[in-house]
C-alpha positions in Angstrom: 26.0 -17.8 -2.8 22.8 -19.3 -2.8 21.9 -18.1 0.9 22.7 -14.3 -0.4 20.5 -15.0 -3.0 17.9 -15.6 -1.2 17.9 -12.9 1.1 18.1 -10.5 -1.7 15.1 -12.1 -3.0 13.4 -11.7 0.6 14.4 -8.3 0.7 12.8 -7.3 -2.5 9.8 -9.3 -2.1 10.0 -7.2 1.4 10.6 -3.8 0.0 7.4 -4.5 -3.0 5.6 -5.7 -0.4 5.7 -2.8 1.9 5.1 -0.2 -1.8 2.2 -2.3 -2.7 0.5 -1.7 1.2 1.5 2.3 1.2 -0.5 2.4 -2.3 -3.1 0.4 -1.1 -3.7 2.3 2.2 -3.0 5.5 0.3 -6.5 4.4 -2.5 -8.4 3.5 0.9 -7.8 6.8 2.8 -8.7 8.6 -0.8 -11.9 6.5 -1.2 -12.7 7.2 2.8 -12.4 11.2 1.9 -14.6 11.0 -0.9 -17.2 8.8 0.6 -16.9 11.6 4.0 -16.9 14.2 1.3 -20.0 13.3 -0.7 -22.2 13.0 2.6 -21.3 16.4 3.6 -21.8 17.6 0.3 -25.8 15.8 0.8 -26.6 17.7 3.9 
């Protein structure tokens, strides 16, 4: 019981992991636009 347990908890920990990076990359690629976006706007 205690081994399915934990791989449950793996998985999760996994799964939030993996959310948490797509966000993450997802704010970084928005930030990259804007800071792209802002020296075009300059020229």
């Amino acid at each position: 019981a205690m081994d399915g347990a934990t791989r449950n908890a793996n998985d999760i920990l996994q799964s939030l992991n993996l959310k948490y990076n797509r966000i993450r990359q997802g704010m970084i690629t928005q930030e990259i636009s804007e800071i792209v976006g802002g020296a075009e706007a300059q020229k």
